[in-house]
Every structure is written in C-alpha cells, then in structure tokens.
N, C-alpha and C positions, 0 to 999 in steps of 0.2 A: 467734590473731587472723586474721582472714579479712575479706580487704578485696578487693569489687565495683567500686566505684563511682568510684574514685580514679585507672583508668588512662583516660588520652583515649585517644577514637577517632581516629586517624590520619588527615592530612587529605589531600585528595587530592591526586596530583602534578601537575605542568602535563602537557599532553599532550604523548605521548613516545611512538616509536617502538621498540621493542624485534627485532632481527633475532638470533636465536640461533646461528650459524652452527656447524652441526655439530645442529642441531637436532632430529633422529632418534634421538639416538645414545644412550649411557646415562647420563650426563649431566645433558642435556637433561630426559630422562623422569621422573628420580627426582630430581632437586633444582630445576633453576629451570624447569620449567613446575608443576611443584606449590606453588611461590613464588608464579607468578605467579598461579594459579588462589587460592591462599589473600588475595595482597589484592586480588585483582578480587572475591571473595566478602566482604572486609573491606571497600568499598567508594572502596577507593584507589587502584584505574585509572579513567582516565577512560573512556567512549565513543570517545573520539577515538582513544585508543593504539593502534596497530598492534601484532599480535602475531604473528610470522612465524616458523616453524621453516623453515630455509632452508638446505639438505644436497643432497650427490651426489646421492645415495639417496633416493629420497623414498618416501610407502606412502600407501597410503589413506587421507582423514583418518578414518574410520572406524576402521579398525584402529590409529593413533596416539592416538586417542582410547582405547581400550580398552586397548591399551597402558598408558597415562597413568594410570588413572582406580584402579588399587589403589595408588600412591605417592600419592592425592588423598583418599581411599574411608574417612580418618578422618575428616572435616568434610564428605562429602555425606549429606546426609539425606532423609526423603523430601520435608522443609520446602522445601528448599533444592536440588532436582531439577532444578528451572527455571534454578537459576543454574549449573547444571554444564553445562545444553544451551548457556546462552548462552553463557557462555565457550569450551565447543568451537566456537559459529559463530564468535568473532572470532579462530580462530587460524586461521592460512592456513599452508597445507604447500608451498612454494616450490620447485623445481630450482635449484641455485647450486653452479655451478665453481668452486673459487676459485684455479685455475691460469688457467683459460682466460677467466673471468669468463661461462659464460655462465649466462642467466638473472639477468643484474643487472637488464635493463628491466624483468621482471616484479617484483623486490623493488622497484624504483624507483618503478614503479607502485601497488604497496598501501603504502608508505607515506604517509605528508600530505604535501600540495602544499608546501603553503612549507618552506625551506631555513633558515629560522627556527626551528622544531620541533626539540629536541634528535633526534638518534641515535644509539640505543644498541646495537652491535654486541657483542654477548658471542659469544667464540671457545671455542666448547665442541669446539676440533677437538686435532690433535697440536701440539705447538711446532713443529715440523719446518715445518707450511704457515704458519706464522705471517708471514712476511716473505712471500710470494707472497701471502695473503688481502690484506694493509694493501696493496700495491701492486696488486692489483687493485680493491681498494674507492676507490682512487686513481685508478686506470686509468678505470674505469668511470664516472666520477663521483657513485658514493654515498657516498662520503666528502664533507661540508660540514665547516665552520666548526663549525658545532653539534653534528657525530660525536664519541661519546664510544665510547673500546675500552675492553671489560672483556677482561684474559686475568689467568689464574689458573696456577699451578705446574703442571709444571714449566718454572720457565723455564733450562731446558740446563742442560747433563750436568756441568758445571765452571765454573770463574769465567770462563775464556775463552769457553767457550759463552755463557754467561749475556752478559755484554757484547756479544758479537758479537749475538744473539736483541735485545736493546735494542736497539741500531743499528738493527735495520734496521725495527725498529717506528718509529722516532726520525725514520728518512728520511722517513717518509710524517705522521705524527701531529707534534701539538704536547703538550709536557709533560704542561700542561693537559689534556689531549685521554682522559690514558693511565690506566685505573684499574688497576693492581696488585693483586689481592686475594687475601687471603686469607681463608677460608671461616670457619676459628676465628674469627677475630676478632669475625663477626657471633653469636656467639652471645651468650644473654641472661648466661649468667653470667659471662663473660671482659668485657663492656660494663660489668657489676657491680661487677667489681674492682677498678675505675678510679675508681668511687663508695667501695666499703669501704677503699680504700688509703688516698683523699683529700679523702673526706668525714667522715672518723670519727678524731676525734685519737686516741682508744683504739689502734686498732691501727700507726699512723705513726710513733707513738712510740716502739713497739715494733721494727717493722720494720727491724732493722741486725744486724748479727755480734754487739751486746750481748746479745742477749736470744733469735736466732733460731742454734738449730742446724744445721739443713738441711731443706733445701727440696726435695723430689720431685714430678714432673710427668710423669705417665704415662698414655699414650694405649693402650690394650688393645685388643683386637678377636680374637672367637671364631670368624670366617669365616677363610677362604683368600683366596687369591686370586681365585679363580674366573673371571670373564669379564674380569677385568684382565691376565689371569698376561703376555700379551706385551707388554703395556707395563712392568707390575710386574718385569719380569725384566733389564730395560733402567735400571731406577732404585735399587731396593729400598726396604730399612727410612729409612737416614740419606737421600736424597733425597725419597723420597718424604713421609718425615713429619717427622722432626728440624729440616733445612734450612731449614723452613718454620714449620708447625707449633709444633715445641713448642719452637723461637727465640725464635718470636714471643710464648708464654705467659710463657717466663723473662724476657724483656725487660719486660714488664707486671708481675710481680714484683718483675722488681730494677731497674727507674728511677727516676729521681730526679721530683718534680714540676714538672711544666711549669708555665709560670707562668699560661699559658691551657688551657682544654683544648678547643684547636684542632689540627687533623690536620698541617700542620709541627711545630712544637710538641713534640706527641707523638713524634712520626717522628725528630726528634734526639735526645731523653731515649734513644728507642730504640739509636739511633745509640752512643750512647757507652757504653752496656750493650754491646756488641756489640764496640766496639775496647776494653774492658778484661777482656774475655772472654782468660784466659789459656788458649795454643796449645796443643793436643797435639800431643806431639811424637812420634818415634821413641823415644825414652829412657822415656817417663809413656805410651805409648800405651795396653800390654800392664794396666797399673795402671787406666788411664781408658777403655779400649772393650772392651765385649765384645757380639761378635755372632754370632747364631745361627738356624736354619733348622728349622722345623717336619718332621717327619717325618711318618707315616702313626701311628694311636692310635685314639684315642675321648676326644669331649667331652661329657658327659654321656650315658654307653653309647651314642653312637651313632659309627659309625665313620667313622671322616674319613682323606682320602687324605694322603700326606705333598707337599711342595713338589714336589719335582722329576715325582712323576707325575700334575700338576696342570699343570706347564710343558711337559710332556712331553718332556725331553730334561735333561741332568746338566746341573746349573746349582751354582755357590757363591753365587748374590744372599743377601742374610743377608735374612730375616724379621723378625729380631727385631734391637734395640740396645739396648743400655745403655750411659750415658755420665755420667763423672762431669765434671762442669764447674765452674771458680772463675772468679770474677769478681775483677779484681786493682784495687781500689778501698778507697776509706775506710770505706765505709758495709758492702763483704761480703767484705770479707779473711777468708779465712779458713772461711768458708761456703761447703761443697759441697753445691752444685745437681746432683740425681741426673734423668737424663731417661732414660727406656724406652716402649719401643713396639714392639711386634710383634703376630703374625696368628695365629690357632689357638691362642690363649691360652685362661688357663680360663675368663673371660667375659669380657663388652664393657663399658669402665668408661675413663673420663675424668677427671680429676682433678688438684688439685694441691694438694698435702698439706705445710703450713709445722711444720715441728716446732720448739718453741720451747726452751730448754736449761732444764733442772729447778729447780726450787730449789738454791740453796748449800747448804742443810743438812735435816733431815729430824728436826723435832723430835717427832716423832710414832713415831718409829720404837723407845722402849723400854716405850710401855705395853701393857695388856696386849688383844692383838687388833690392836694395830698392824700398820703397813705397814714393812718396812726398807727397800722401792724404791717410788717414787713414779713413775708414769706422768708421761711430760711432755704438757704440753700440745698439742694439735693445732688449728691452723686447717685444714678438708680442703673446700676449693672443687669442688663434684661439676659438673662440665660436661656429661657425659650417662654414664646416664642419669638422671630423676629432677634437675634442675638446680636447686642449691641450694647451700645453708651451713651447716657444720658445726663447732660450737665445742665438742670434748672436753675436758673438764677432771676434777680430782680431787674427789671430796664425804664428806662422813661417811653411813657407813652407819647408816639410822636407828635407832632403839632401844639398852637398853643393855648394856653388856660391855665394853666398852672404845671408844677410837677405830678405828673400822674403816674403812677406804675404802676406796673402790668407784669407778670411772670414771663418771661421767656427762658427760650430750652437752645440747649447744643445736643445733637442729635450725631450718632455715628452707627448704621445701621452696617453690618458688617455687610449682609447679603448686597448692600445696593451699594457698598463703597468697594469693595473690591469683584463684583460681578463674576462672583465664582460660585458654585455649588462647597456651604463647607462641609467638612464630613464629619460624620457623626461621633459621638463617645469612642463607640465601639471599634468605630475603623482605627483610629489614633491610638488606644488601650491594645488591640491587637499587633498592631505592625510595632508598635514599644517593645510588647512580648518576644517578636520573633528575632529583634534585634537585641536581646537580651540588655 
C-alpha cells in the first residue's frame, strides 16, 4: 500500500528568528542548516525569519555556502535551484564572542525589530562556554522575554557537572525559556512508537514481562571518530550515547501511558522509568558492562586506522558499550533491556528489537518435516537506516510433506509506503522550537 496524498503540508511558523551560535562549525553545517534549508524549501519559514550563523570564526558566505550545499545536494535540483540561491541570500554569516560579546549589535541588528518576535538561540558550541554565552546574551541585551535556548548534550561530564551546567543556564533563562533536546527523539520512527505502543491494542497488551523476553536497543556506526576524536576522547561511548540516547529509546519502550500526550506528561512516565531502573553496582558491574575500543583492521577491505592513532596519543575512552539493564517494576521485572553502541562496527544500523518469549509448547515439533525450535517472535523498530517496522513471525512452508516452517516478516518501510522525503531530527526539533 502506498499512500500520497494523506500527509499535510506543514504550516508555516510565526516569524522567528534563528541565531546558531557556533554556526560555522560541524554541526551547524551537516545537521541544522540542512534542517533549516529542507523547510524553507518545504515552505515553512517565513520571509521574515532571520537566519544567522553567528561564530568566532566566521568565512566567506560563499565558501559556507559550498560547504553546506553536499549535506543539502539530496533535494536540490535543477527545478529548485532558485530556491537554494534564495535561501543562501537569507543566511547572514555574523562575527560573535561569546566571552566578550562582541558583535552582539550586529546580530541585534539582522534580527526583527520587535522584541515580541520569538528568539531562537541554538548553542552549537562546547558546554564549557555555555554559562558565559547565556550571560553574555544577558549582558548584551539579546536575550528578551521571547528568547528560547536550544542546547543539546553534553550536558557535563557527571551529575555534579550536569547541575552545576543547569545553574548557570538557570541564572540567566526561565524554565520556559530552556529546550533540552535530544536529537533521537525527533526522529520519524521513535515519534512512531508512541503511536504503535498507544495507538494499537494489539501490541499494549502485549507489552509487559508476560509475554516480552527482552528488549535490545542498539546504536551502530562504521566510522571513527574522525574530526570528533578531541571531544570524543573527553566523553566516550556511555556519555556520549547511552546517557542520552539510548535512555531515552528505553524509556519510550518501557513507560507507562500518559494519560495525555503532552510533553510534561510524557517527561514523568519518563521519569519513573528511570528511578526503577535497577543500579549497577561494584558486585553486577563485571556481569552488566562491558566495554571496548576499536583497534586498527578493515571494514569492507578497506583499511581503517584503530582509536588511539586517530586521538593521537594512548587513550582507555571505550568506543564501544554494552549494557545489560532491569527495570525493577510490575510491568518488566524480570526483563533484560540489552543497550550497545560503539564506532568501527560492521555497519551503521539503528534499532530496537523486542523479542517476545515462544510458545509454551511446540505442537508441531513430531510430524514429519517439522520444526523442534520455534523462532520467537520479533518486533525490530529500524530507526536508520531505511526507517520503518518490522513484524517477524513463524509461517507454514507452502506445499506438501509435512508442516514445515519457515520465518516470515511484515515489513513497513516508511520511505516506500508513504513515498515522501521524511525529514530529519533536526527539521521536526527546530520548527517544535519556534512554535514554542
């Protein structure tokens, strides 16, 4: 089944100011101005938005532009040529300190006049300047009433870091004010799961230590680190993607329904997922983590360096994690959530794969051409690549000789079933922003 016609066109936002800060950087370039070029080509920036990359560093808009323009270079055409010149004129390449503040006049100046106009400040810099930017967009006065901050992980190195990093966002911002985001979240098939959990009695009914054996949620990636490694080397595997990341998929998994589904709501279901999330200790550590560090090899014959001569210097950061996690509740006593993720793996794959526990018994298993083991069942939620649904189950193999089975799949590939371009994280996380 292949459905056109069924998704609306996104309507457009109020006019809204977007200042990137850190806007040069890599970031920037490969995820939210290619957001922002996808719905200003979708028709859902206004004229009026302000669109500023706003850095130390600043470069040519020309060469920022070309830069840009292969992270965009799947949806320009030569139809649509015109719309890639426009959107380079409305981006403006800014000077901005954000210790000393200078070049706040000139951001002050390309944004709209009125202080009625939301502002949206996305911190695409290190945590580290996070408390001197908010106190200088304070200082300066481009901070309004109507400033909204987006920052995104990491937020510090440990719980004390992480609190202290709020604070001092806190002095400057109001709650309101503050977007926390996480990137997963905007994707189409994790927004999905929220529909198949609690739109669909089929699988809710299911969904508990009756009937589910364990649950895996693994983030893969065939690259290194490459122009990350000095930040990457400062965080690793479990900050950089666990902490965040795939917390956040297990919690969408294993919560209970909200009774609305509104963003508090949500965000406490989260919440109690998270304090019955049983501790690893010293004693279950050895049993529940194991983590490990790519060396130098070949991924599909071609030869790839290992970690430490990537960092350039002897490093322990683990690349990789695996972790076995329970959740100490009624509904998944009992049920180990497996989470892994690491770098130089054998491909790039996203997913979250519910194994459901077999049949009690296997009445199939004495005639003749039978099976003695029955495959269990799999729910396997592909989040990239290819994002979609995956429903493996057991079937009789056609024609005759006995009862034979065979594994068969229910397959729902979003891209070929609604035959649309979907959009990314970043686009979805953004236009949320500007719509407060």
């Amino acid at each position: 089944m292949v459905i056109e016609s069924k998704i609306p066109k996104e309507a457009e936002i109020p006019p809204t100011d977007f200042v990137i800060v850190g806007g040069t950087g890599d970031l920037a370039l490969r995820k939210i101005f290619p957001a922002l070029f996808h719905r200003f080509l979708d028709g859902q920036i206004p004229d009026s938005c302000a669109l500023i990359a706003a850095a130390r560093h600043t470069l040519p808009k020309d060469e920022f532009l070309a830069q840009l323009r292969p992270f965009c270079e799947e949806v320009i055409t030569q139809a649509n040529e015109s719309d890639w010149q426009a959107f380079g004129e409305r981006v403006q390449i800014l000077a901005f300190d954000v210790k000393s503040g200078e070049g706040a006049s000139e951001i002050e100046a390309a944004c709209l006049a009125t202080a009625a106009i939301p502002r949206v400040f996305y911190f695409a810099i290190s945590p580290t300047l996070f408390a001197d930017a908010c106190q200088t967009l304070e200082r300066t006065g481009l901070k309004t009433e109507q400033t909204r901050l987006v920052v995104e992980k990491p937020m510090g190195h440990d719980l004390k870091s992480a609190e202290a990093l709020d604070d001092s966002i806190l002095q400057v911002f109001e709650e309101r004010q503050i977007y926390r985001i996480d990137h997963y979240l905007g994707k189409e098939t994790v927004q999905n799961l929220m529909a198949l959990r609690f739109a669909n009695s089929l699988f809710e009914s299911l969904w508990s230590n009756a009937h589910i054996d364990h649950v895996q949620i693994s983030v893969a990636e065939d690259v290194g680190v490459g122009s990350r490694a000095s930040y990457y080397d400062d965080f690793g595997a479990l900050r950089d993607m666990v902490q965040n990341h795939l917390l956040q998929l297990l919690c969408l998994v294993a919560m209970e329904p909200p009774s609305k589904f509104v963003a508090d709501q949500v965000r406490d279901e989260k919440l109690r997922v998270l304090r019955a999330l049983k501790p690893i200790t010293g004693e279950n550590f050895d049993r529940s983590v194991k983590l490990g560090q790519y060396t130098k090899g070949s991924i599909e014959a071609n030869p790839v360096s290992s970690y430490v001569d990537e960092v350039g210097h002897g490093s322990g950061t683990e690349t990789f994690a695996a972790l076995r996690c329970e959740i100490s509740n009624w509904r998944w006593s009992g049920v180990p959530f497996y989470l892994r993720t690491g770098k130089r793996l054998a491909g790039r794959a996203s997913e979250i794969v519910i194994t459901f526990k077999r049949p009690p018994h296997n009445i199939f298993q004495d005639g003749p051409g039978s099976s003695e083991v029955m495959e269990p069942n799999r729910l396997i939620i592909r989040l990239q690549p290819n994002e979609g649904l995956k429903l493996s189950m057991t079937s009789k193999e056609p024609g005759p000789g006995g009862m034979r089975l065979f594994p068969a799949s229910l397959n729902l590939s979003f891209n070929e079933t609604f035959k649309t371009r979907l959009p990314e994280a970043y686009e979805r996380l953004l236009m949320d922003v500007a719509r407060g």
